[in-house]
C-alpha positions in Angstrom: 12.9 -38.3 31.4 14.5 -35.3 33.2 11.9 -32.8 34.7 14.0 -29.2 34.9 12.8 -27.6 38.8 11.9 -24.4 39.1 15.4 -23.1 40.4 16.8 -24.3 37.2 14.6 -22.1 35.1 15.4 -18.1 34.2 13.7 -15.8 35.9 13.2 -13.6 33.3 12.3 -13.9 30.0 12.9 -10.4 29.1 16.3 -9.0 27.3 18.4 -7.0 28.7 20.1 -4.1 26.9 24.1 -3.7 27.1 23.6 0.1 26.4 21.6 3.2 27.4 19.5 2.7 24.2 16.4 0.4 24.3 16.3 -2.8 22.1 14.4 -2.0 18.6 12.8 -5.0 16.9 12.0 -5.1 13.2 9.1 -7.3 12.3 9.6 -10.2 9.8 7.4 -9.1 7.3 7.2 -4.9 6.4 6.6 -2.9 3.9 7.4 1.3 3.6 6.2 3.9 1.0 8.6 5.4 -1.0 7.1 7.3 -3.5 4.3 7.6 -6.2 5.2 6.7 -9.5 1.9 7.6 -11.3 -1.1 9.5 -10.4 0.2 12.2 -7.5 -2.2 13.1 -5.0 -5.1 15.6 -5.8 -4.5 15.3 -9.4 -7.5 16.0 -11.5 -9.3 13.2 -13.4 -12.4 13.6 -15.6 -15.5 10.9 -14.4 -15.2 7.1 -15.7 -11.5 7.6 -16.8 -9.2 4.5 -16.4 -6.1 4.6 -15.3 -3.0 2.6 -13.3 -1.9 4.0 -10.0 1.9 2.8 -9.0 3.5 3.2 -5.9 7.1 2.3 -5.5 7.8 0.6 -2.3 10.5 -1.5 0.4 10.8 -4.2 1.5 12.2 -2.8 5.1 11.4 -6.3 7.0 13.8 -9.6 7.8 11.8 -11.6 6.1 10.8 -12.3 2.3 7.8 -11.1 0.7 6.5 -14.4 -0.6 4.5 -15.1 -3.9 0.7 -14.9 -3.1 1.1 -11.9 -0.7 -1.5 -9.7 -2.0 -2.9 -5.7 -2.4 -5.6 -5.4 -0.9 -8.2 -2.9 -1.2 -9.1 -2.3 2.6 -11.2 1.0 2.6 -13.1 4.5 0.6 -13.6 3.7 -3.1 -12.0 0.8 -4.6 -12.6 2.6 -7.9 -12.9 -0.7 -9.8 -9.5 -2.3 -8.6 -9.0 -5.5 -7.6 -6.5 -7.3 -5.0 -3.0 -7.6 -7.2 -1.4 -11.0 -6.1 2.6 -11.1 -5.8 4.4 -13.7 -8.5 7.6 -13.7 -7.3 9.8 -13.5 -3.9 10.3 -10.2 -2.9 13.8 -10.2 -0.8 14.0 -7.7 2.6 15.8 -4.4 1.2 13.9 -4.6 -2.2 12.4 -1.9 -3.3 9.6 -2.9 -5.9 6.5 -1.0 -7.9 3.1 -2.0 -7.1 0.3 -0.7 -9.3 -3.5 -1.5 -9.6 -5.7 -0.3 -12.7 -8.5 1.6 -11.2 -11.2 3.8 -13.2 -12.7 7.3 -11.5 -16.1 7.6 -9.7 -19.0 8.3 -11.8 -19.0 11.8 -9.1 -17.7 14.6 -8.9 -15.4 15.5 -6.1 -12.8 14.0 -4.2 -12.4 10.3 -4.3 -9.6 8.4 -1.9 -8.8 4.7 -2.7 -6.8 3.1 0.5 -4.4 -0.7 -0.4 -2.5 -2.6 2.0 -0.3 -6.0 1.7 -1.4 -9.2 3.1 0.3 -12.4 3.8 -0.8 -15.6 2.1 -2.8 -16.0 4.9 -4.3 -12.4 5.2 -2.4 -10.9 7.7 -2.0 -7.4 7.3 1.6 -5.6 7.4 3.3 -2.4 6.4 2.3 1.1 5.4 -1.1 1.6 4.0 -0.7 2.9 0.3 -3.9 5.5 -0.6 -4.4 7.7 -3.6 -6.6 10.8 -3.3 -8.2 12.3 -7.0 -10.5 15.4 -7.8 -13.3 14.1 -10.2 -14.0 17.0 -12.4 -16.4 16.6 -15.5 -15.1 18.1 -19.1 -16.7 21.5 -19.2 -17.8 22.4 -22.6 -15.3 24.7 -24.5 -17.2 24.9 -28.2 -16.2 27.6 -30.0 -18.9 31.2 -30.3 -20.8 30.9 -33.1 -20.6 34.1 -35.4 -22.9 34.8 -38.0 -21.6 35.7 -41.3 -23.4 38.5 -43.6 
Protein backbone atom coordinates (compact mmCIF):
# COMPACT_ATOMS: atom_id res chain seq x y z
CA UNK A 1 0.00 0.00 0.00
CA UNK A 2 1.41 3.31 -1.15
CA UNK A 3 1.08 6.19 1.44
CA UNK A 4 1.17 9.70 -0.92
CA UNK A 5 3.68 12.37 1.43
CA UNK A 6 2.81 15.47 1.92
CA UNK A 7 4.99 17.07 -0.94
CA UNK A 8 2.99 14.99 -3.30
CA UNK A 9 -0.29 16.51 -2.26
CA UNK A 10 -1.83 20.00 -3.88
CA UNK A 11 -1.50 22.80 -2.02
CA UNK A 12 -4.61 24.15 -2.76
CA UNK A 13 -7.85 22.94 -3.18
CA UNK A 14 -9.33 26.04 -4.48
CA UNK A 15 -9.88 26.76 -8.47
CA UNK A 16 -8.38 29.02 -10.19
CA UNK A 17 -10.00 31.25 -12.71
CA UNK A 18 -8.43 31.59 -16.43
CA UNK A 19 -10.18 35.04 -16.69
CA UNK A 20 -10.92 38.38 -14.91
CA UNK A 21 -14.37 37.01 -14.13
CA UNK A 22 -14.91 34.91 -10.86
CA UNK A 23 -16.08 31.18 -11.20
CA UNK A 24 -20.16 30.96 -10.81
CA UNK A 25 -21.48 27.68 -9.59
CA UNK A 26 -25.08 26.53 -10.19
CA UNK A 27 -26.41 24.18 -7.62
CA UNK A 28 -27.63 20.71 -8.57
CA UNK A 29 -30.96 21.09 -7.64
CA UNK A 30 -33.02 24.87 -8.31
CA UNK A 31 -35.93 26.07 -8.98
CA UNK A 32 -36.98 30.01 -10.32
CA UNK A 33 -40.40 31.72 -10.49
CA UNK A 34 -41.60 32.56 -13.73
CA UNK A 35 -44.89 33.71 -13.44
CA UNK A 36 -48.48 33.19 -11.95
CA UNK A 37 -50.76 31.40 -13.87
CA UNK A 38 -53.90 31.84 -11.62
CA UNK A 39 -54.75 33.96 -8.73
CA UNK A 40 -52.43 37.35 -9.24
CA UNK A 41 -51.31 38.93 -6.26
CA UNK A 42 -53.81 41.19 -4.20
CA UNK A 43 -56.68 39.90 -6.01
CA UNK A 44 -59.89 40.02 -4.13
CA UNK A 45 -61.63 36.82 -2.82
CA UNK A 46 -64.85 36.57 -0.77
CA UNK A 47 -64.27 34.41 2.85
CA UNK A 48 -64.33 30.45 2.60
CA UNK A 49 -64.00 30.52 -1.30
CA UNK A 50 -61.97 27.59 -2.82
CA UNK A 51 -59.76 27.92 -5.33
CA UNK A 52 -56.32 26.53 -7.22
CA UNK A 53 -53.36 28.83 -7.12
CA UNK A 54 -50.64 27.92 -10.14
CA UNK A 55 -47.32 29.09 -10.53
CA UNK A 56 -45.35 28.27 -13.53
CA UNK A 57 -41.86 27.55 -12.76
CA UNK A 58 -37.93 26.31 -14.02
CA UNK A 59 -36.06 23.99 -13.47
CA UNK A 60 -32.69 26.34 -13.69
CA UNK A 61 -30.43 23.58 -11.80
CA UNK A 62 -27.98 20.62 -13.29
CA UNK A 63 -29.74 18.24 -11.74
CA UNK A 64 -33.25 16.45 -12.18
CA UNK A 65 -36.20 17.23 -10.18
CA UNK A 66 -37.02 13.76 -9.01
CA UNK A 67 -40.55 12.17 -8.26
CA UNK A 68 -41.30 12.62 -4.52
CA UNK A 69 -39.83 16.21 -4.45
CA UNK A 70 -42.58 18.03 -2.80
CA UNK A 71 -44.48 21.73 -2.20
CA UNK A 72 -44.30 22.48 0.83
CA UNK A 73 -46.17 24.91 2.79
CA UNK A 74 -43.41 26.59 4.92
CA UNK A 75 -44.98 29.75 6.41
CA UNK A 76 -48.45 32.60 6.99
CA UNK A 77 -51.69 30.80 6.21
CA UNK A 78 -51.67 27.52 4.57
CA UNK A 79 -55.21 28.31 3.64
CA UNK A 80 -56.22 24.65 3.64
CA UNK A 81 -53.42 23.40 1.24
CA UNK A 82 -51.52 20.55 1.51
CA UNK A 83 -47.78 19.55 0.42
CA UNK A 84 -48.27 18.55 -3.55
CA UNK A 85 -45.80 15.61 -4.24
CA UNK A 86 -44.01 15.50 -7.74
CA UNK A 87 -44.91 12.21 -10.09
CA UNK A 88 -42.65 12.46 -12.58
CA UNK A 89 -38.90 13.56 -13.35
CA UNK A 90 -38.59 16.98 -13.84
CA UNK A 91 -35.39 17.58 -16.34
CA UNK A 92 -32.93 20.88 -15.59
CA UNK A 93 -34.35 23.60 -18.26
CA UNK A 94 -38.02 22.50 -17.66
CA UNK A 95 -40.33 24.77 -17.04
CA UNK A 96 -43.44 23.18 -15.32
CA UNK A 97 -46.92 24.39 -13.47
CA UNK A 98 -47.24 23.80 -9.93
CA UNK A 99 -50.59 24.43 -8.25
CA UNK A 100 -52.21 23.72 -4.77
CA UNK A 101 -56.06 23.96 -4.09
CA UNK A 102 -56.32 26.27 -1.15
CA UNK A 103 -59.72 27.92 0.26
CA UNK A 104 -59.67 31.77 1.82
CA UNK A 105 -59.50 32.70 5.55
CA UNK A 106 -62.66 32.83 7.32
CA UNK A 107 -61.19 36.96 7.93
CA UNK A 108 -61.25 39.65 6.38
CA UNK A 109 -58.11 41.28 5.19
CA UNK A 110 -55.05 40.29 3.67
CA UNK A 111 -54.06 36.73 3.78
CA UNK A 112 -50.30 35.52 2.34
CA UNK A 113 -49.68 31.72 1.77
CA UNK A 114 -45.74 31.04 1.38
CA UNK A 115 -44.60 27.18 -0.67
CA UNK A 116 -41.25 25.98 -1.30
CA UNK A 117 -39.83 22.62 -3.01
CA UNK A 118 -38.12 19.94 -1.03
CA UNK A 119 -35.97 17.02 -1.93
CA UNK A 120 -37.17 13.52 -1.14
CA UNK A 121 -35.32 14.03 1.76
CA UNK A 122 -36.56 17.57 2.86
CA UNK A 123 -33.98 19.70 1.80
CA UNK A 124 -35.12 22.94 0.76
CA UNK A 125 -34.12 24.60 -2.70
CA UNK A 126 -35.12 27.35 -5.06
CA UNK A 127 -37.34 30.39 -4.96
CA UNK A 128 -40.00 30.54 -2.47
CA UNK A 129 -43.43 30.74 -4.29
CA UNK A 130 -46.15 32.97 -2.01
CA UNK A 131 -49.61 34.30 -2.97
CA UNK A 132 -51.03 37.36 -1.23
CA UNK A 133 -55.29 37.71 -1.35
CA UNK A 134 -57.65 40.59 0.10
CA UNK A 135 -60.53 38.67 1.94
CA UNK A 136 -63.50 40.83 1.34
CA UNK A 137 -67.09 39.60 2.56
CA UNK A 138 -70.10 39.94 -0.20
CA UNK A 139 -71.77 43.23 0.81
CA UNK A 140 -75.43 43.14 0.40
CA UNK A 141 -76.68 44.71 -2.89
CA UNK A 142 -80.75 43.89 -2.53
CA UNK A 143 -82.68 45.96 -4.51
CA UNK A 144 -84.88 49.39 -2.52
CA UNK A 145 -88.06 48.31 -1.81
CA UNK A 146 -90.83 50.69 -3.24
CA UNK A 147 -94.20 50.70 -2.15
CA UNK A 148 -96.84 50.58 -4.76
CA UNK A 149 -100.35 52.57 -4.24
Amino acid sequence: TLTPSLASMPTSSTPTATSDTAPTTTPCYDLTYELDVTIPDNIVMAPNKSFTKTWKVKNTGYCAWESGFKLVFTGWDAMGGTAQTLTQKIFPGKEIELSIPLTAPNMTGKARSNWRMTTDSGAFFGDELYLVINVVSPTSTTAPVTATP
